[in-house]
Each structure stands twice: as C-alpha cells, then as structure tokens.
N, C-alpha and C positions, 0 to 999 in steps of 0.2 A: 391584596395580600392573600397568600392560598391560607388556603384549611379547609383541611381532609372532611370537617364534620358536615361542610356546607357545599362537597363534593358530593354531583350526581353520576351515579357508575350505572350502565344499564348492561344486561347482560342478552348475547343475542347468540341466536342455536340457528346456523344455516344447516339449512337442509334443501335437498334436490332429488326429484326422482330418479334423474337419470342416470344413477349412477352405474358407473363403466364395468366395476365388478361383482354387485349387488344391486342389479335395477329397482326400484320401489323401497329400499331398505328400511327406509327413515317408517313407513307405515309397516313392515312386518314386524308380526306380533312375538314378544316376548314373555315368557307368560299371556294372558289375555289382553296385554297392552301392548299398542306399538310403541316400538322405540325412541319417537321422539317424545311420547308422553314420557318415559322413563329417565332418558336426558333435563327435559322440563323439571320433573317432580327433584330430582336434586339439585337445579341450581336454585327452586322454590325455595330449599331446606339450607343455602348458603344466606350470610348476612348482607347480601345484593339480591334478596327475595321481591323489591318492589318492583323493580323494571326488567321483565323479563320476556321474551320474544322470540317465538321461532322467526325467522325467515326465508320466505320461500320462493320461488317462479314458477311455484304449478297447484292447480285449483284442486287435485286431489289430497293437497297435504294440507290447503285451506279449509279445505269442508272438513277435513278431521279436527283441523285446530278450532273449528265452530264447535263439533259435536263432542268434543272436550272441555270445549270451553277456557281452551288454552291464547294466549293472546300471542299474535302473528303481523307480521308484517308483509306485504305481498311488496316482492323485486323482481327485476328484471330479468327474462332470460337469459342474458347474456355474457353473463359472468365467469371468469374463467377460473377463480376460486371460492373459497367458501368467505375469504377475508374481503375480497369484493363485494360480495354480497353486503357482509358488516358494512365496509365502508359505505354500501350505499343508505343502510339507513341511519348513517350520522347525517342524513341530510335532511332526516323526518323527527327524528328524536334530540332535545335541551341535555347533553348527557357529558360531560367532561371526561369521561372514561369507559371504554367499551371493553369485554368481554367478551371472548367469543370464545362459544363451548361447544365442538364440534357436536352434530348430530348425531354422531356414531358410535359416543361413548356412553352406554348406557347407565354404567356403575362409576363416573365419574364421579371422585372422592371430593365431596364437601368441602373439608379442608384445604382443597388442592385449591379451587375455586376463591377462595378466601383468601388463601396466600398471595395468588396472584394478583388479584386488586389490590390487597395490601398493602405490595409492593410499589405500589407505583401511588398511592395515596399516602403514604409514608416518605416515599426519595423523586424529590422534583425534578433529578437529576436524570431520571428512568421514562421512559418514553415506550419504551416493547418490551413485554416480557412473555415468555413462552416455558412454559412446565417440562420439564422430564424426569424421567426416573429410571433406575437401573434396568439394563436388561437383563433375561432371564435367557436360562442354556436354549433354549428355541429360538430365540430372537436375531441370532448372530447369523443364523442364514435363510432368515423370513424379508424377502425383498419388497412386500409389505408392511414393516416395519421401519421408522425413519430411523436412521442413526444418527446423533450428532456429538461432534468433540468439541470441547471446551477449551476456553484457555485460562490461565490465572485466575482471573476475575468472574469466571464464573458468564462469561459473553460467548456465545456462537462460533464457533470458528469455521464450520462446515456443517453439512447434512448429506448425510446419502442410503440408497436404497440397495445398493450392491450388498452380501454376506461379505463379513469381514472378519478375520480373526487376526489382524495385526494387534500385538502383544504389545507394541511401542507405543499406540494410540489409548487413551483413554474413551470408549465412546459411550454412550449414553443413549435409553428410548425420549427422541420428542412425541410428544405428548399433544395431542388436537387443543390443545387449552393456550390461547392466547388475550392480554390485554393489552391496550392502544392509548394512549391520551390522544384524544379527538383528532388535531393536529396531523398526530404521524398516520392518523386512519387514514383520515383525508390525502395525505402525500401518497399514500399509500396508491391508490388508485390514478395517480396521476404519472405513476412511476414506468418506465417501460419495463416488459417481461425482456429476461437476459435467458441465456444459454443454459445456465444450471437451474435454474427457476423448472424450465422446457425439461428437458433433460431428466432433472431426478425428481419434477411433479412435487417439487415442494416451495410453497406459497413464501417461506419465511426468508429464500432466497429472492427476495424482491428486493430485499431489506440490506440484505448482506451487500449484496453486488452494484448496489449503488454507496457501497459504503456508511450503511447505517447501523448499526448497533443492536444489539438483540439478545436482551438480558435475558439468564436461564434459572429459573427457578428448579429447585428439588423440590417433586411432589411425592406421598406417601400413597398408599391403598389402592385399590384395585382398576388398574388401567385397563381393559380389555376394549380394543378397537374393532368394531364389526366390518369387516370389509370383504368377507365372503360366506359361500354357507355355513363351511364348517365355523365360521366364528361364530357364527347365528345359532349353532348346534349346543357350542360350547356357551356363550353366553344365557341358554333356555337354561341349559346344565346347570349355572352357574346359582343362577336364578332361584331354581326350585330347591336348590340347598340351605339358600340363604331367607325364604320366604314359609 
C-alpha cells in the first residue's frame, strides 16, 4: 500500500561542463560561490533536504563538490540531457521519486521544489511533473526561454523556443524543475529522441511524443535561468541585492 511518509524522494542537480552557451557555468562564481554550490544550498533548505546530489561527467565539478563538501554522483559522458543524467543515477540510489533541479537555477524557489514532490507524493495518479511560471515582457522573444501551452488540465500540450506573441495561445515559462516516479525515470531513458525533442532542445519532449503525460505545476519566486553571460551579470546583480 503507498504512503507518502515512507516515500523516499532524492533530489539530483545535473550539471555539465560543457555547456554550449556558457562553457564551465555550473563552477562560475556567483558572489564567491559557484553556482552549483548555490543551486545545492536551496534544495538543502527544501523538505527533500536528506538525499541531495549533484551529478556530474567531469572531474572538475567532482573536486569542487569534494572541496565543498557537497555530495555528488559521478555519470557518464554521454548523455544527451540533463534528465538522463537523472535517470542514470536511479540505478545507484533506493529512491521512489526523483527530482531534478537544473544546475542553472541558482535562486530556485524553495517552495517551488516542495510543490513539485508534493505533487506526486500526494496523486498516484501523477507520474511527471515539471514547474512553470508566467512570463515576463522579455520572455516572449528570448529564444532561450522554453515556452509551453497547456491544456484544461493543466498537462503539457507543446514547448517551444521560437518568440511568440500569438494572443490565441495561453503560454507559459517551463521552468528546469522536474519530478519522476522512479518508473517513468527509467522509461525515460529507454525512450527514442523524436524530431521536436532535436529540434527545440527540450528534454520534456521525450515524453510528450511518445505520448506520455506531463503534468504542469505553477511555481511562485524567482526563476532566473543562467544560460549566458549577461545572465551570469544579471544573476551577480541579483545576488548582491539580496545578500
């Protein structure tokens, strides 16, 4: 019989150095810390504070997570997203529920974190859920920016990285914050990459396009995704106002 009290949720922070539009990101510093220490320190401060995990494929973001003293999982190269990664360490960790909190969100909101395990430790029914929150007037032609529309229910209906101002469409920011029951992790990785997956560089269409389901939580507080310098600018900014 489930229950949620004797449900194990672990929460895992992929990170990569190679990233396409900020090489090294995950270790430049924000304030005096790097940013995956920063991503760390707040899923630390959500109620899934015991199993918490970078994961990585490169030995420079290991010896940081030594000299932190942050706990890390070492993965394989070869990973074509961040949720791969996940899935591969459902195969090292006892965990009924995965979390994954991108490496890039430095000020990702506590609560946001909380909600989204929640969710799925509350409705048996719920299997993927993935955070978004409204866009703001800059968003709508940041093709860095995922877009996605919903439908009735509050499920995925699409993602794209195109600027859009159709008035007809409801869209929405997704948000790097995903949860898995172990299960769909696993599927997850077994799944083939399709066209739109390729195409608009978003992982959650693995999901979609083999016709899987992909619940969409609203999250509140401060999304900033670092995916280039000036984000890196903006989030130092952000930073030193808030500290």
């Amino acid at each position: 019989m489930f229950s949620a009290k004797h449900t194990k949720v672990s929460v895992i922070i992929p990170c990569r150095y190679g990233s396409t539009r900020l090489p090294g990101k995950s270790l430049m510093l924000i304030g005096k810390m790097p940013m995956l220490w920063h991503v760390y320190q707040q899923a630390k401060k959500s109620i899934f504070s015991k199993n918490v995990y970078v994961a990585t494929d490169d030995i420079r973001i290991v010896e940081k997570c030594k000299e932190l003293n942050l706990n890390y999982l070492l993965t394989s190269s070869h990973h074509e997203t961040g949720t791969d990664r996940v899935a591969e360490c459902a195969n090292y960790l006892d965990s009924d529920i995965f979390i994954n909190v991108q490496g890039d969100e430095p000020f990702i909101d506590i609560n946001s974190i909380n909600s989204i395990g929640n969710c799925l430790l509350n409705n048996q029914k719920i299997d993927i859920v993935n955070g978004y929150a409204n866009l703001e007037s800059n968003d709508f032609s940041n093709r860095n920016v995922v877009k996605v529309e919903l439908d009735q229910d509050d499920y995925a209906l699409q993602y794209c990285r195109l600027p859009t101002h159709n008035k007809s469409k409801c869209y929405y920011k997704q948000l790097g914050l995903y949860a898995f029951r172990t299960a769909a992790l696993k599927k997850f990785n077994l799944l083939k990459r399709k066209h739109l997956e390729i195409s608009e560089s978003v992982e959650m269409y693995r999901f979609l396009e083999n016709n899987i389901l992909v619940k969409m939580i609203p999250c509140k507080g401060s999304h900033i995704s670092v995916d280039t310098a000036d984000d890196l600018k903006t989030a130092n900014i952000l930073y030193d106002t808030i500290c």
